[in-house]
Structure formats: C-alpha cells, structure tokens
PLY file of the C-alpha trace (Angstrom):
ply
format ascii 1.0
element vertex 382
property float x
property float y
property float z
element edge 381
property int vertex1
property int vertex2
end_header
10.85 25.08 18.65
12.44 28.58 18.53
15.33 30.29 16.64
18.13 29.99 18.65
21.45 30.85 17.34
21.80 32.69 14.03
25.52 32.08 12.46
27.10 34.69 9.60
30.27 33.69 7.47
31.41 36.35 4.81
28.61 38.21 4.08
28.73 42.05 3.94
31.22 43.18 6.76
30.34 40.68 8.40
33.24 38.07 8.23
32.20 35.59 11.22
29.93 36.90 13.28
27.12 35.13 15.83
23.98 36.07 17.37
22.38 34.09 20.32
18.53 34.67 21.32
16.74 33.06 24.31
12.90 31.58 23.95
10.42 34.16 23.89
10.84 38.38 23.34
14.61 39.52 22.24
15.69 42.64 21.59
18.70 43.85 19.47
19.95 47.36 19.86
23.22 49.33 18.59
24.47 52.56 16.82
24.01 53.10 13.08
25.30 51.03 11.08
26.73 48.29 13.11
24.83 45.42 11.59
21.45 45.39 13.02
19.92 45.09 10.11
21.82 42.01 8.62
19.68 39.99 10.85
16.63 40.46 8.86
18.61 40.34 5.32
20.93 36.98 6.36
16.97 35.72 7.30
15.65 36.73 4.03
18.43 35.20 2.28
17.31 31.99 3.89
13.79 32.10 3.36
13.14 33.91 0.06
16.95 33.19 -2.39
16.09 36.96 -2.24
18.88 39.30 -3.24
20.40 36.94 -5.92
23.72 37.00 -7.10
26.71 37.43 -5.68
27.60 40.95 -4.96
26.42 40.46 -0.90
29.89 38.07 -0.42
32.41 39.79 1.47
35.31 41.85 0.09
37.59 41.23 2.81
38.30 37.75 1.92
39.49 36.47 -1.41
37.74 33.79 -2.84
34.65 34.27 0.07
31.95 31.05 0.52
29.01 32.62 2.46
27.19 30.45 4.70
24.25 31.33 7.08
23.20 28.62 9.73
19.98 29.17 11.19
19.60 26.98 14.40
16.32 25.90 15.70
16.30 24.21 19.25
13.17 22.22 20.80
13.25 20.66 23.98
15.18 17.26 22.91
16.36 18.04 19.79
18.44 20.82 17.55
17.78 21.20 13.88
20.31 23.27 11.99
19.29 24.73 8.18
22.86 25.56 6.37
22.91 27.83 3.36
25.76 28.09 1.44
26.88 29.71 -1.79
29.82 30.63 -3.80
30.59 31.16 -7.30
30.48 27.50 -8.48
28.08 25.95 -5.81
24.24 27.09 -4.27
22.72 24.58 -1.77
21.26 23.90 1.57
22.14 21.47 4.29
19.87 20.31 7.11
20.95 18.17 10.39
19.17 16.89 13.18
21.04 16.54 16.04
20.34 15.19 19.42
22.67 14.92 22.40
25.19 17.11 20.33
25.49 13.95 17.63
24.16 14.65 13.78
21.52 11.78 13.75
20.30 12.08 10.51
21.55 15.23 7.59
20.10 16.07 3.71
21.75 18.16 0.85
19.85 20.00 -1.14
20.44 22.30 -4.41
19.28 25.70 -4.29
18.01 25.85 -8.15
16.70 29.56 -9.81
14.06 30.87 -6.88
12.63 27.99 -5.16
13.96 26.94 -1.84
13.33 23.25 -0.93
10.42 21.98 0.34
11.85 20.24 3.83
13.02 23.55 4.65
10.38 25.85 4.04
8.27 23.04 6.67
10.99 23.66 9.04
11.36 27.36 8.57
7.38 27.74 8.39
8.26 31.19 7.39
7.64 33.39 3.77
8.40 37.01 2.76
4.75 38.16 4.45
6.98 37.26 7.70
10.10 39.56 7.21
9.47 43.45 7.38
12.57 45.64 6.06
13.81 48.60 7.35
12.10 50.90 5.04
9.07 49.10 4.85
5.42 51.05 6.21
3.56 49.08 8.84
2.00 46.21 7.66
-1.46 46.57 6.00
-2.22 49.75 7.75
-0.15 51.83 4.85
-0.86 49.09 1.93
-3.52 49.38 -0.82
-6.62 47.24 -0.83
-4.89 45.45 -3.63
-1.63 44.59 -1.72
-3.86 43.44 1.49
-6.04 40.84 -1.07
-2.71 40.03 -2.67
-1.58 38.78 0.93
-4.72 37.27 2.35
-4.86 35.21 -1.37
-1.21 33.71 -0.29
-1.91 33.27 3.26
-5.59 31.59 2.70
-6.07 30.71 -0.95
-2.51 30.15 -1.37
-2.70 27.21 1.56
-6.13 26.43 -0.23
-4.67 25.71 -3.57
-1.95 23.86 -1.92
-4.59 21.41 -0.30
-6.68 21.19 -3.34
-3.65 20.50 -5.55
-2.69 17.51 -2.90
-5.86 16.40 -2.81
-6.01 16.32 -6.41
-3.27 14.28 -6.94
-4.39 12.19 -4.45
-7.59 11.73 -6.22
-5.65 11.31 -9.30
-3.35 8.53 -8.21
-6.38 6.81 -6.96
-8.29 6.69 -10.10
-5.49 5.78 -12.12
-4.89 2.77 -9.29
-8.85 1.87 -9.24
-8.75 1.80 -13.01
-5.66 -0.48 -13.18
-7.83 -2.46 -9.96
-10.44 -2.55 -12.23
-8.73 -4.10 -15.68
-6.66 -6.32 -13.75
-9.98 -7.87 -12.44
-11.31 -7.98 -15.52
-8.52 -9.50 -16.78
-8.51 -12.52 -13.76
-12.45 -12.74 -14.25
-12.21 -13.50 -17.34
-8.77 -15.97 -16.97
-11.56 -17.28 -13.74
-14.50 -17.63 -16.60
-11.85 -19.27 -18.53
-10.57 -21.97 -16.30
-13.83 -22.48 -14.36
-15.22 -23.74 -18.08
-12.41 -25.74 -18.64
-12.57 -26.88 -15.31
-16.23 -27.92 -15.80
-15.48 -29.67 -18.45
-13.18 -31.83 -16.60
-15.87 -32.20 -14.31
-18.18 -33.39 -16.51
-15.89 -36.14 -17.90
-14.91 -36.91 -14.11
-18.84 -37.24 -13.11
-19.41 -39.24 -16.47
-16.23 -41.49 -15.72
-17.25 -41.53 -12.33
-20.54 -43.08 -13.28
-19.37 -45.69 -15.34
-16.81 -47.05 -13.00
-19.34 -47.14 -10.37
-21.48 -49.22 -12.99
-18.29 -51.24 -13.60
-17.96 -51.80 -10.05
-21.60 -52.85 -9.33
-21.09 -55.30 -12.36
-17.81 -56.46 -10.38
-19.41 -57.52 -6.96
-22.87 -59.10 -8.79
-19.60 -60.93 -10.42
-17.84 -61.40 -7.23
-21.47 -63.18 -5.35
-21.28 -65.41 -8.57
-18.32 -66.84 -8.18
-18.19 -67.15 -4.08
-21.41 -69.27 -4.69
-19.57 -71.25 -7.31
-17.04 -71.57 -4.77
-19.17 -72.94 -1.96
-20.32 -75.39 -4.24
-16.88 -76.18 -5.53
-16.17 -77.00 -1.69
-19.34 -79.50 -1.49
-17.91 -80.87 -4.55
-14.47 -81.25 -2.82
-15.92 -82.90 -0.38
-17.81 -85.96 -2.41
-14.14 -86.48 -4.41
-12.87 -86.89 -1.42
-15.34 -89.89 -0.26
-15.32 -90.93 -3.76
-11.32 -91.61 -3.30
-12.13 -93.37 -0.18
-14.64 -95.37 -1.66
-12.36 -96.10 -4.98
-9.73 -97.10 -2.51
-11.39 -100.15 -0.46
-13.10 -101.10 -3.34
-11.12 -104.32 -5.21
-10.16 -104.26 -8.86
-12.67 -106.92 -9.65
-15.20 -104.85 -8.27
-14.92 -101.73 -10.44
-16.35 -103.26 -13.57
-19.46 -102.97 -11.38
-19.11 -99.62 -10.60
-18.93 -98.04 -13.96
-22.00 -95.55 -12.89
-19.34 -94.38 -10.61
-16.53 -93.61 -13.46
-19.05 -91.59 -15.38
-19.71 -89.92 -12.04
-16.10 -89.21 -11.50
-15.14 -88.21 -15.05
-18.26 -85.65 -14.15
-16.63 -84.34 -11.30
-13.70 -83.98 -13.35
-15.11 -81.91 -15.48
-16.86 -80.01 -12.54
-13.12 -79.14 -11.50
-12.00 -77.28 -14.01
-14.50 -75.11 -14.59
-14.46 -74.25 -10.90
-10.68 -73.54 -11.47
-11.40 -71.53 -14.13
-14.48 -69.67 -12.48
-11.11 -68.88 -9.40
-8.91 -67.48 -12.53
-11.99 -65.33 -12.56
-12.29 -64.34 -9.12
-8.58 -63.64 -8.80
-9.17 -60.49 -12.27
-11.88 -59.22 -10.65
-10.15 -58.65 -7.70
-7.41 -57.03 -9.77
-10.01 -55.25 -11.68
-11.65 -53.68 -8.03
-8.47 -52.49 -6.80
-7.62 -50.51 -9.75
-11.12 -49.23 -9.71
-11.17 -47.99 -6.05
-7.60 -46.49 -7.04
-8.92 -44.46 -9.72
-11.83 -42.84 -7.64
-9.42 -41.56 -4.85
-7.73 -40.05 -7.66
-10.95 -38.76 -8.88
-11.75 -37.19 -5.28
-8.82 -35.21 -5.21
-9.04 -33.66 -7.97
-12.32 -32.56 -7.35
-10.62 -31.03 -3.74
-7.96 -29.00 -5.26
-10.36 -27.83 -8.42
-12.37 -26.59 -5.67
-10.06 -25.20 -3.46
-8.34 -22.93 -6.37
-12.34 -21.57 -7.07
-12.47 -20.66 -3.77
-9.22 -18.90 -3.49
-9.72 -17.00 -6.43
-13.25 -15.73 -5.35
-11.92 -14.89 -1.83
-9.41 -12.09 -4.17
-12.07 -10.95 -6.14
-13.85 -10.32 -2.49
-10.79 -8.20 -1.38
-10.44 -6.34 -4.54
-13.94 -4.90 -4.44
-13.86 -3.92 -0.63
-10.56 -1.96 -1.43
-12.45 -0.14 -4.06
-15.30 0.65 -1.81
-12.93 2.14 0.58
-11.54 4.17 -1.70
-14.76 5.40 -2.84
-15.78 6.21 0.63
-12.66 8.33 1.03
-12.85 10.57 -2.06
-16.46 11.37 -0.63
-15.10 12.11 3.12
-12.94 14.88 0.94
-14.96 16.18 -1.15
-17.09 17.21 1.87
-13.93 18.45 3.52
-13.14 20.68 0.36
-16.61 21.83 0.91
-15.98 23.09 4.44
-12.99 24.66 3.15
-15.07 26.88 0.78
-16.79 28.07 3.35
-14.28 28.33 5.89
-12.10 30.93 3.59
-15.73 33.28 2.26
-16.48 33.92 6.18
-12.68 34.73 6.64
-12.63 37.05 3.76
-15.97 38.85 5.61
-14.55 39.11 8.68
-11.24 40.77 7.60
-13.07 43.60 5.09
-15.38 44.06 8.37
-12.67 44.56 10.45
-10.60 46.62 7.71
-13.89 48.99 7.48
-13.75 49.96 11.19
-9.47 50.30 11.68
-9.93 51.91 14.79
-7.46 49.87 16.73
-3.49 49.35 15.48
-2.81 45.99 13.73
1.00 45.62 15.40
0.27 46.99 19.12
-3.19 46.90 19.64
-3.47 50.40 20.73
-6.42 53.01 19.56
-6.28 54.97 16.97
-6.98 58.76 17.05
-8.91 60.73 14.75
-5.63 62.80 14.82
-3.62 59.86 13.79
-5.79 58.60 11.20
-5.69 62.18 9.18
-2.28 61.69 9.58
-1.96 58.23 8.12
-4.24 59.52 5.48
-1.82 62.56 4.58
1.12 59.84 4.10
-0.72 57.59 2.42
-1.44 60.36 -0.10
0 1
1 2
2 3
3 4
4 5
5 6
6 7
7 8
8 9
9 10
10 11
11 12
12 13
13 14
14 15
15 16
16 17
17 18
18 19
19 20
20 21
21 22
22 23
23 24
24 25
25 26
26 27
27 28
28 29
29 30
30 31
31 32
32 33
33 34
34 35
35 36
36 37
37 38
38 39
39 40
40 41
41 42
42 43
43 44
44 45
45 46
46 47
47 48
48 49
49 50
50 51
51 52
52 53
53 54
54 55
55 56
56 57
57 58
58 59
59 60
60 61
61 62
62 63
63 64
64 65
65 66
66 67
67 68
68 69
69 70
70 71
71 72
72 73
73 74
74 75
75 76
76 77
77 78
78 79
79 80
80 81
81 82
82 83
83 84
84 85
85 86
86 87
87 88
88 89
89 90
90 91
91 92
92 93
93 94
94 95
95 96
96 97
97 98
98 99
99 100
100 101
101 102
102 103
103 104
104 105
105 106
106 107
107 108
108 109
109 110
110 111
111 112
112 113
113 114
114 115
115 116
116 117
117 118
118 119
119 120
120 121
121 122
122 123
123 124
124 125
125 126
126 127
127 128
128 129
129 130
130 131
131 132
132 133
133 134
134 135
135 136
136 137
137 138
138 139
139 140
140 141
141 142
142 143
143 144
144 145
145 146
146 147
147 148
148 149
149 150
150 151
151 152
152 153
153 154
154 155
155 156
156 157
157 158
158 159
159 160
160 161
161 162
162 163
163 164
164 165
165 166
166 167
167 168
168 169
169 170
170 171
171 172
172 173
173 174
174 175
175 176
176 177
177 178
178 179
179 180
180 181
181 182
182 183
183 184
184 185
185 186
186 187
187 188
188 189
189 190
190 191
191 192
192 193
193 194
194 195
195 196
196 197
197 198
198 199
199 200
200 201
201 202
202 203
203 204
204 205
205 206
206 207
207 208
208 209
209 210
210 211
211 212
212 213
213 214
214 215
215 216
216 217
217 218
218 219
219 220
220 221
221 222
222 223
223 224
224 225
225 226
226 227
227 228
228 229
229 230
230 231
231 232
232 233
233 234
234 235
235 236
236 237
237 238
238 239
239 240
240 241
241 242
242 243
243 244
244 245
245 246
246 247
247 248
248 249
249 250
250 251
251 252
252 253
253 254
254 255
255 256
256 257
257 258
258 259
259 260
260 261
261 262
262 263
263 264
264 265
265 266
266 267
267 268
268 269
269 270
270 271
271 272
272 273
273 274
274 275
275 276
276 277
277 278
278 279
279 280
280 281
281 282
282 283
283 284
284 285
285 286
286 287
287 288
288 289
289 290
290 291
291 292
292 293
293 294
294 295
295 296
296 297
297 298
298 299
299 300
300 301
301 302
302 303
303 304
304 305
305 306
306 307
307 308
308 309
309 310
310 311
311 312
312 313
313 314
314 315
315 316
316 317
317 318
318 319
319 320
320 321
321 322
322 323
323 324
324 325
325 326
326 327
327 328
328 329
329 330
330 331
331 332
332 333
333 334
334 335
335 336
336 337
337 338
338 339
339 340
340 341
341 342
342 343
343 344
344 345
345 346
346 347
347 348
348 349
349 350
350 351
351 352
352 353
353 354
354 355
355 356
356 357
357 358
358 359
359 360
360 361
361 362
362 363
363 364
364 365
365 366
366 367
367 368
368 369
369 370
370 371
371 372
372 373
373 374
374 375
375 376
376 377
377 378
378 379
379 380
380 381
C-alpha cells in the first residue's frame, strides 16, 4: 500500500488543489513559494491535529470547510482517510473502496490532540516521520537527549503499548478466572447440595426397594400356596362330580343307607368354599404383583435420570477446569515473551550508542563523513 493521491480543499492558498504520486521514489520541484511545502503541512495536519485552530482555512472563500483526503491504493483495494474541519465540526472519515464502490466507511470525531486509533493503523505514520523545512537533519544535529527522547517513542513507546495490552489482557483474564472460579464454587456447592438430597432419595428408594422385593417374595411363596390349593380343588372337582353321578342312579330308598355319603358331601361342601375363597385370594395377589412390578420400573428410572444429571454436571466441572488451565498456560507463554522483549530493546539501545560513538557514515544518504565535515557539523552545532 502506498500514498497515492493527496487532495487539498481551502487550506492556505490553496483552494482545490491535487497531487498524484506513482509507487516508489517521487519528486516535487517548483519556484519559491508555490506550495511545495503544503505537502508536508496538509500531511502533518493529518497525522499529528498539529497546527490547531483555525487560522490555516482559506481567506478566499467565505465560510471555508477544509478537507484533506489522503488516498492509499494496494493492489485490490483503495482506502481513503478524510479530514475535515470547520468552525462548528472536527472529524475524520475513512472508506474502503474496491472496484470504485465504498464497501464499508467510519466517522470519527477529532477530540483535543488525539487522532483515532483506526487511522493512525492505517497511516502507520507519527511526527518522527515528517521533517519540516527548517528542521536540521535528523539525529545528526540533535542532542543526546532528543535522540533517547525518540528511540524511547519508537522502542519503549511500542513496548509500553504491548505491555499495557498485555496487561489488560491479563487483567480481563483474572477478573474472568475469578468469576470461573466463584461460579464453580457456587454449582459445587448447589452439586454437594443436590447430590445429598439426592442420596437421600436414594436411600429411601434402596430401603423401599428392599421391602417390596420382600413383599414380592412373600407374594409368590403366597402364589405356590394357593396353585397347590388349586390342584387339589380340581381333584376335589373331580370326586363331586362322581359323587353326582353316583347320587343320581342311586334310588330314594337307597339314600337312608348312604348317610356316610351326606356327611361326605356336606364335607366337600365345605371344602368348596374355602377353595373359593383361597381364588378371591389368588385373584389380590395378582393385583398386589402388578402394582409391585409397576412401582420398581418407576423406581429404575429415577435412579437413570438422578444419574444422568450427576454425570452432566461433573462433565461441566471437567470443562471449567481445562479452560482455566489454558488460560494459565497462556499468561506463562507471555510472560516469557515480555521477557524476550526486555532483552530485545537493552541490545537495541547498545547497538545504536555504538553506532552513535563512531558517526562516520551519514544517517540519510549513507555517504562518509569527512573530518572536514564533521568540524563543520561541530561549529553549527555550537
């Protein structure tokens, strides 16, 4: 990405004015006082809010709005910044455009000295970039303090910057692992909570469980009772039956001999009912067994669910804990990271007062310097 086009709207002399530049080295020449120099100012402007005010607007139009539109072209896209001011209104504009169409645009205020954030990554420029007229060559005529005072902003500006994200990063984290770490607290003890009560149940299910299995043992020694009472009822059936037969081709004068056989049949009688009543029997235990068997299904389930909500809520606690080990793991990979920062910026600062020591080389064109030259430096310095 490159600055392409530079755009100037009522400020100074110049009233609408546009410069176009092609990728790489371009070079702007003209008489004295023609306007060269707005170039650097209208950039400035831009970059820095720097001269503030409004006395730059110009006088040729009444009631001026100056805007400067920096354009910035890559290969398949064109990003325009837009700064505009007047007397009522100070803000910035920046599109994106791609096959001449705004895709996407953002407003921003301009507020006291600080230039928004989205536009200083765009512009990835500061006032160590711009170099005014009148200004000496760059740290070849500054003090020692002015050259610390830019390596600080270059190096332990960016430093800061880092540290201060990683900070808040650090920050935010804690304050989320600390809310991780009372909310799970909070569930295990809700978990502690409704695994006792649900133990409890338990324990009345197993104990339940235990007497209806007694009840239902009780039941079938009940139930082989009365199916041997009713195998014997059927024998029994079976001798009333002859009995009738017999009572039938016996004559009426013949019965008075046959008494034995009355008491016999009044005993069978009696052997009747009690087998109907030992069937009245059969037919509630039935009824009892069936509403047994009913009740443990009911039982099993809710031993299932019970079981699958403990699981569940140990499978979060799981998750929780391996999101907190993650994190941990993280703050350590940065903390070494900060550490190889540290060291990173002390050899830097070396290398530079090394190289500052021995100037013998120009630190815009690369060229040697003479001894010549250097007295001469010295002498302007002074």
């Amino acid at each position: 990405m490159f600055l392409s086009k530079i755009e100037i709207f009522n400020y100074q002399s110049h009233k609408q004015t546009v410069f176009n530049f092609d990728k790489g080295f371009n070079l702007v020449h003209g008489e004295t006082d023609h306007g060269k120099s707005i170039l650097i100012k209208v950039i400035n402007w831009v970059v820095t809010l720097s001269p503030r005010g409004f006395d730059f607007a110009c006088d040729l139009v009444e009631n001026p709005v100056v805007k400067i539109i920096l354009t910035f072209t890559a290969e398949e896209q064109v990003i325009k910044i837009i700064r505009t001011k007047d007397k009522k209104t100070n803000a910035y504009r920046i599109e994106y455009i791609k096959n001449s169409v705004i895709v996407k645009s953002e407003n921003f205020d301009a507020i006291k000295t600080s230039v928004p954030q989205p536009v200083i990554d765009i512009l990835c420029m500061s006032d160590l970039n711009i170099r005014k007229q009148a200004d000496g060559y760059f740290l070849l005529w500054d003090s020692p303090g002015q050259i610390n005072e830019y390596i600080n902003s270059v190096t332990i500006g960016e430093a800061d910057a880092i540290v201060k994200k990683i900070t808040s990063w650090v920050r935010k984290n804690k304050e989320t692992i600390e809310y991780k770490q009372t909310d799970l607290e909070k569930k295990r003890l809700l978990l502690d909570k409704r695994c006792y009560k649900e133990i409890n149940q338990f324990e009345i299910l197993f104990e339940k469980h235990d007497t209806i299995l007694e009840e239902y043992d009780t039941l079938k020694e009940n139930l082989n009772k009365v199916t041997s009472v009713l195998d014997f009822c059927s024998k029994y059936k079976e001798n009333i039956k002859k009995l009738n037969m017999i009572l039938n081709s016996i004559n009426i004068e013949e019965l008075d001999k046959h008494v034995v056989l009355d008491k016999s049949y009044i005993e069978l009688e009696k052997e009747i009912r009690y087998v109907s009543f030992e069937l009245e029997s059969i037919q509630y235990l039935k009824k009892k067994q069936s509403e047994l068997e009913t009740v443990l299904k009911l039982i099993d389930l809710s031993v299932l669910s019970t079981y699958e909500v403990l699981s569940s809520s140990v499978l979060e606690m799981e998750q929780e804990l391996n999101f907190i080990v993650t994190v941990v793991k993280q703050l350590s990979n940065y903390e070494k990271q900060l550490k190889d920062l540290g060291l990173i910026l002390v050899e830097t600062e070396k290398s530079f007062q090394e190289h500052y020591v021995d100037w013998n080389t120009c630190l815009e064109c690369g060229n040697e310097i003479t001894e010549d030259q250097k007295q001469q430096i010295l002498i302007n310095k002074g």
